[in-house]
C-alpha positions as a printed NumPy array, in Angstrom:
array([[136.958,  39.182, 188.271],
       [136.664,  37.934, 191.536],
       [137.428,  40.961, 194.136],
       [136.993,  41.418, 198.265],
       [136.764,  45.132, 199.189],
       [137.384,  44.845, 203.505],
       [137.233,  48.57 , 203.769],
       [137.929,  52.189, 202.185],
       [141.83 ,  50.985, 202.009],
       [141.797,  47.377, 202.135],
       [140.868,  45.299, 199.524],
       [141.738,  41.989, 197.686],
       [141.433,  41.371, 193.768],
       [142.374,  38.037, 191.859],
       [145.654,  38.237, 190.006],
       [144.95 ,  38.907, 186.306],
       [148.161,  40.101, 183.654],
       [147.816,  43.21 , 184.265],
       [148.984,  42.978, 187.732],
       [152.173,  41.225, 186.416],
       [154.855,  44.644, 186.761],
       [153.27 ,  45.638, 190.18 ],
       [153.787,  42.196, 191.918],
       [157.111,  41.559, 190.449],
       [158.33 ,  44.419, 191.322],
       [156.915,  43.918, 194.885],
       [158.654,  40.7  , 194.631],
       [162.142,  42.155, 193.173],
       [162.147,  44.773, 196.386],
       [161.506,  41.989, 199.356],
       [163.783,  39.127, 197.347],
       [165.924,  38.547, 199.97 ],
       [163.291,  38.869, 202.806],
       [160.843,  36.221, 201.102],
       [163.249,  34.037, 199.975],
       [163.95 ,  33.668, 203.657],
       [160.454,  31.728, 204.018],
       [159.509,  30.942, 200.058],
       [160.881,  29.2  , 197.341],
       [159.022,  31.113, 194.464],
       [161.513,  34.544, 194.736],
       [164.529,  32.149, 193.541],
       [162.254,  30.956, 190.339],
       [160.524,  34.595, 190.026],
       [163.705,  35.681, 187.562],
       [161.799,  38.072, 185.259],
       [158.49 ,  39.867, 184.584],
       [157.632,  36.5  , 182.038],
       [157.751,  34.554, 185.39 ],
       [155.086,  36.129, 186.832],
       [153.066,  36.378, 184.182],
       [153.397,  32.3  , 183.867],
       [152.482,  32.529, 187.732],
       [149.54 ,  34.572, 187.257],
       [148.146,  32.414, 183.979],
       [148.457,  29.451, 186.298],
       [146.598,  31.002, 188.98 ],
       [143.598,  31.574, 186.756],
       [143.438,  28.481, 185.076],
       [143.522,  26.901, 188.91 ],
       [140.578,  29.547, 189.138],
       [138.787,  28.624, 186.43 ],
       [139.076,  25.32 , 187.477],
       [137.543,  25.878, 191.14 ],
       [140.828,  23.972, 192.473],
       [142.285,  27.404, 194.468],
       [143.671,  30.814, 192.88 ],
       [145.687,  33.425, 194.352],
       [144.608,  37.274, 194.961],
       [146.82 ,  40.49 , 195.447],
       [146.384,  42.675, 198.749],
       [146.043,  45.893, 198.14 ],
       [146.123,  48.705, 200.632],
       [145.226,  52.564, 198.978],
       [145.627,  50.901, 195.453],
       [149.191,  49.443, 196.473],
       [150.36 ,  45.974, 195.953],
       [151.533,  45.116, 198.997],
       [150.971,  41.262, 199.254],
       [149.208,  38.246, 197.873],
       [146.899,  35.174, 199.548],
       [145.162,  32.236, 198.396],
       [144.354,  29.136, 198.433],
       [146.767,  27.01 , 197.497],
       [144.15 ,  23.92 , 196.265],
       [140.659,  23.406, 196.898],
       [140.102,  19.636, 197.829],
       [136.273,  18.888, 197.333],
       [136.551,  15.539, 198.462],
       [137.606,  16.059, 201.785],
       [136.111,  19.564, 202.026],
       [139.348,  21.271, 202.675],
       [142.113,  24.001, 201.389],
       [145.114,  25.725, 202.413],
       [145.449,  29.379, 202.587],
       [149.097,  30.852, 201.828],
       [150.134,  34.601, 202.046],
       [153.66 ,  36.813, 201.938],
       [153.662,  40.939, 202.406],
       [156.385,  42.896, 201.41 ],
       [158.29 ,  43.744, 204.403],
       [157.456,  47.399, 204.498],
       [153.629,  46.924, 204.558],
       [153.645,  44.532, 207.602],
       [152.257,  45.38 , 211.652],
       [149.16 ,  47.112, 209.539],
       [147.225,  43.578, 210.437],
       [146.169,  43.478, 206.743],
       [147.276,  39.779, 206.158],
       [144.736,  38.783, 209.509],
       [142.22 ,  40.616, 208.042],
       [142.839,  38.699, 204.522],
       [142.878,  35.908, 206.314],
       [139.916,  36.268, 207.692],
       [137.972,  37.043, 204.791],
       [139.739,  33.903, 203.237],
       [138.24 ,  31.807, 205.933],
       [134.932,  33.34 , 205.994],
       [134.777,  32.628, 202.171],
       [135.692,  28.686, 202.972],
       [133.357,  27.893, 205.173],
       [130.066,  30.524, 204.488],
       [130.608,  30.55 , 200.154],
       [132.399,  27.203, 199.462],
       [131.093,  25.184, 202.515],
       [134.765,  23.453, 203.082],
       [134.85 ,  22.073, 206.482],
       [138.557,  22.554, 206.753],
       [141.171,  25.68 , 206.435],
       [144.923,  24.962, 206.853],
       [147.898,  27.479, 207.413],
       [151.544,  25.789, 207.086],
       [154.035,  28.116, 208.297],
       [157.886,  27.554, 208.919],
       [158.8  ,  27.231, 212.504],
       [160.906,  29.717, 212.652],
       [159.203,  32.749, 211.041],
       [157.511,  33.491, 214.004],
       [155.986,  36.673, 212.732],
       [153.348,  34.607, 210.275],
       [153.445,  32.241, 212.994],
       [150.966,  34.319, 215.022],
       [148.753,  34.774, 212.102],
       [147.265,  30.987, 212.811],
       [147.336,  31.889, 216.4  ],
       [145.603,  34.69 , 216.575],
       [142.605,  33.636, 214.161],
       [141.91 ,  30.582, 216.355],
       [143.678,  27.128, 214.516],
       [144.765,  24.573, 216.454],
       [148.436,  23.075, 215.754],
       [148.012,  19.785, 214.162],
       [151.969,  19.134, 214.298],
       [155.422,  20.283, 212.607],
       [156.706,  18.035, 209.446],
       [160.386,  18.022, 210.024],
       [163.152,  19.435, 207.509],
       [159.673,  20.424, 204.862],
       [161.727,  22.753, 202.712],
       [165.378,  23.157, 201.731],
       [165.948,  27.175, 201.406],
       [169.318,  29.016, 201.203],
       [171.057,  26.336, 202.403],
       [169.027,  25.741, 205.846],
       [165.98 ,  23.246, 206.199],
       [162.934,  24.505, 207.823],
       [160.429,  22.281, 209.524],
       [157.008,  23.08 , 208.989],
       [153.666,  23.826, 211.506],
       [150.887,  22.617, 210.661],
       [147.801,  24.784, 211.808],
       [143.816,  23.426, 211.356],
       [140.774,  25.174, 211.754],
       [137.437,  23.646, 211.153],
       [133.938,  25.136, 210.135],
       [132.654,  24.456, 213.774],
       [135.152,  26.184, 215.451],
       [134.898,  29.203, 213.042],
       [131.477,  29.658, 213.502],
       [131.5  ,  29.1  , 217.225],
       [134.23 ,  31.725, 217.35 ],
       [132.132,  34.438, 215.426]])
């Protein structure tokens, strides 16, 4: 299967069912910080969940239309990224990505991130990466920031979590501006 290694520690490996117990468990222990930010710990109820999760993520796989991978820092689960679609049309996807709270200030979900984008625009040739993050989780915030998007605007009241609506940044980064970053 499809599998980044970044270095000695680092690497990233798409989900497959035998991942299922380590990411719901990672999920189980950072519940109440994710569900700060996500909707999927509220519907992520039991190890069955997750294996529904990862089956979907394959099949969007299969399908070239996105997938999601696990993080995994000396042979830990500590996160997951992906691309949310792939739209061929307009050349473009959207890269998502959670850590368990323990495992972040490491930079691992930059460096993902980085090896997401570099996949987008040198493997896929998209022309377009996009990172939505909640306004107020300023901590994932400065993932966009530092990897050189440019805010494209904030979609008011986007998501309805624990009884508080969050608005929504968008962040763009084209293959030009990658490149000429590099």
């Amino acid at each position: 299967m499809f599998h980044i290694d970044i270095s000695k520690d680092l690497y990233l490996s798409i989900f497959e069912r035998r991942h299922a117990s380590d990411l719901y468990a990672l999920i189980e222990r950072n519940r109440a910080y994710l569900s700060k930010w996500l909707s999927f710990p509220l519907y992520t109820d039991k190890i069955e969940d997750t294996i529904e999760f990862i089956d979907k993520s394959l099949e969007r796989y299969s399908n070239n239309n996105g997938f999601w991978m696990g993080i995994w820092y000396k042979d830990q689960l500590i996160g997951a990224i992906g691309y949310l679609f792939i739209d061929w049309k307009a050349k473009k996807t959207e890269i998502g990505y959670w850590l368990g709270e323990e495992f972040q200030g490491k930079g691992c979900i930059t460096i993902a991130t980085q090896q997401l984008i570099d996949y987008a625009f040198e493997t896929l040739k998209l022309n377009k990466v996009e990172i939505n993050v909640a306004k107020q989780n300023v901590k994932s915030l400065q993932i966009p920031k530092k990897l050189g998007f440019v805010e494209e605007g904030t979609i008011r009241d986007y998501e309805y979590l624990q009884g508080v609506y969050h608005d929504r940044i968008v962040h763009g980064l084209l293959q030009t501006e990658w490149l000429n970053q590099k």
